[in-house]
N, C-alpha and C positions, 0 to 999 in steps of 0.2 A: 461438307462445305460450310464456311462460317457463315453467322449470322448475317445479313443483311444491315451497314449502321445505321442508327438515327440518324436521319438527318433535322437541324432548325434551322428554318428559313426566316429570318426578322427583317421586314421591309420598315426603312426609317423614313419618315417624312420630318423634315426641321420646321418647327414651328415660326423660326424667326429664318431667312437665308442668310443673314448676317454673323448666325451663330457655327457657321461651317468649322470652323478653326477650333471652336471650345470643344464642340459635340466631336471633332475626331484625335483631341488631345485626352478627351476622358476618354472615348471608345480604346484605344489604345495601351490607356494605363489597364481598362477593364482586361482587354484582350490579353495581354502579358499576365494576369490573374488566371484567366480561364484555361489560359494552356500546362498550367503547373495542376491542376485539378484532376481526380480521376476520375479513367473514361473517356475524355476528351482527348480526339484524334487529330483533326485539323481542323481551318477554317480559312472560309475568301470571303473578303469583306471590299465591295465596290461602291464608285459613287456614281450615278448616271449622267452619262456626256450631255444627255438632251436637257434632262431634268437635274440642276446638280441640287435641288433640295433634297433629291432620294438618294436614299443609299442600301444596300442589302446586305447581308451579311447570312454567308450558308454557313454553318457549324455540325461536324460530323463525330458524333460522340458512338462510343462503344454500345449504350443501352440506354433505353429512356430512364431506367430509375435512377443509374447515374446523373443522368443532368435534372434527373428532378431535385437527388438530393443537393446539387449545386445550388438550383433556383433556390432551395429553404435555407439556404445558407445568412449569414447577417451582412456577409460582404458582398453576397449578389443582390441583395434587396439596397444597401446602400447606392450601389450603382444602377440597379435599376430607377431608384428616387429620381438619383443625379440625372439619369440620361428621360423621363418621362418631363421634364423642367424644359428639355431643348426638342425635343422630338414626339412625336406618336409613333407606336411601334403597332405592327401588324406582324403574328405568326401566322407561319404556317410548316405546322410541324410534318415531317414526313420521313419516308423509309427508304434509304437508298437501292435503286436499283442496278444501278450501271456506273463502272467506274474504268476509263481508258486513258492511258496517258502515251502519249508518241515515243517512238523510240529513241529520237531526236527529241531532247526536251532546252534548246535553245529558244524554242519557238516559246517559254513558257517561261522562261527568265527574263528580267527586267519588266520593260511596260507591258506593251500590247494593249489590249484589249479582252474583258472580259461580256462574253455574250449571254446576259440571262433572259431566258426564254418560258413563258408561263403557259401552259398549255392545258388543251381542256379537250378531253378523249372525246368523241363523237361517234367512233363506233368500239369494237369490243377493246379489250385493255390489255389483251394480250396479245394481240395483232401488232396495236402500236408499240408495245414494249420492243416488237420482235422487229416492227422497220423503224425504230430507234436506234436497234442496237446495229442493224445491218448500215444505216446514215453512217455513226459514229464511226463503227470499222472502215469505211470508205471514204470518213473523213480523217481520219488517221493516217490517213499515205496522202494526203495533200500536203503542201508547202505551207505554210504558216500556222498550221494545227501544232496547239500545246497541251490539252488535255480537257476532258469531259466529262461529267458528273451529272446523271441524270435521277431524279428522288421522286417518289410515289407520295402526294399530301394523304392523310391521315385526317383531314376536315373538308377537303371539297372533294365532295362526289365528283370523278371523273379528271382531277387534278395530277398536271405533274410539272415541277422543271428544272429545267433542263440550266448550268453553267458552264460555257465553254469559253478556254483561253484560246485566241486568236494572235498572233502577229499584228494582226489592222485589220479594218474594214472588207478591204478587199479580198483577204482570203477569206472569211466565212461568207461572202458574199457570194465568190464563185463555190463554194460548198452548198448554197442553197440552190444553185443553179443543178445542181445533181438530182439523176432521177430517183436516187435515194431520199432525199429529202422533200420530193415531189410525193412519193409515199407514203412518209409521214405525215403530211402535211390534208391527205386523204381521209385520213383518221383521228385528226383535230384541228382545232384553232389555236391560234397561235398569237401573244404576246410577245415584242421584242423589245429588249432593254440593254443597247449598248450602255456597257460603264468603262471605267478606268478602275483598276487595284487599285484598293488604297491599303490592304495587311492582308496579310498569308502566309500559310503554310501548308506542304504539301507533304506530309507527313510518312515516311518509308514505312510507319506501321498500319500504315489506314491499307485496307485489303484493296486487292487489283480485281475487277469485274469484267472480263473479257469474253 
């Protein structure tokens, strides 16, 4: 079975909210960089509906020394300069576990809604891996499910999460109404973070986790 990818979770806070338009005109020239790079699989980069000074961006690379040797790179430290001037950035670096996409992938074209969910295990971590995975499969035959990616942090004890593409509000809404999700939700706490996509890619090489 292959490797499990890295995943980077970089949570953006803007320093100024006025700078929204600069910080995702640079993000963007960055991100067209970072996908010609090797290693690098895909990425979803959101802004939060609630909060729009936040922004997150998940990035799914082949191997951590791959994207380390990016970060040492002179054109990632250039961009990183550029983008610490507009923002504070917070990682968190992690390991993918789980990767499902609907059969119908309508549901994951154009807007929607991306759901990022920051979770903190409370009981064993293999329980929850396993009614994780059992949620997703059952959200995957709902109406407005587009795809699921769920990642192990690698710096908080007991951390994982979870982004899923939605149609709207209301389909993941009636997916938490599922006793699958009542499950999960036995086995940790729960962060929720509706955003809107703002860049992506869903990459045909990034492995399927079913």
């Amino acid at each position: 079975m292959p490797a499990p990818l890295f995943t980077v979770i970089n949570t953006f806070l803007l320093k100024d909210p006025a700078g929204a338009e600069d910080f995702e005109r640079r993000f963007l020239d960055h991100v067209r960089w970072m996908r010609a790079q090797e290693g690098f699989r895909a990425h979803q980069a959101v802004r939060a509906t609630e909060r729009p000074e936040v922004y997150v961006n998940l990035g799914w690379w082949a191997a951590p020394d791959l994207f380390k040797q990016v970060m040492a790179s002179e054109t990632f430290q250039e961009h990183a300069k550029e983008f610490h001037r507009l923002v504070d950035v917070t990682a968190d670096p992690s390991l993918g576990i789980l990767r499902i996409d609907a059969e119908d992938t309508r549901a994951a074209d154009g807007g929607g809604v991306v759901l990022v969910e920051r979770f903190t295990v409370t009981g064993e971590a293999e329980a929850f891996e396993g009614a994780y995975r059992a949620y997703a499969q059952a959200a995957a035959r709902l109406d407005g499910f587009g795809h699921t990616d769920l990642a192990k942090s690698l710096v908080r004890p007991g951390g994982y999460s979870a982004a899923t593409r939605w149609s709207g509000p209301a389909a993941y809404r009636a997916a938490h109404r599922s006793p699958e999700y009542a499950a999960v939700l036995k086995l940790a706490d729960v962060e929720t973070l509706p955003a809107s996509p703002v860049a992506g890619n869903r990459s045909p090489e990034v492995i399927r986790h079913a």
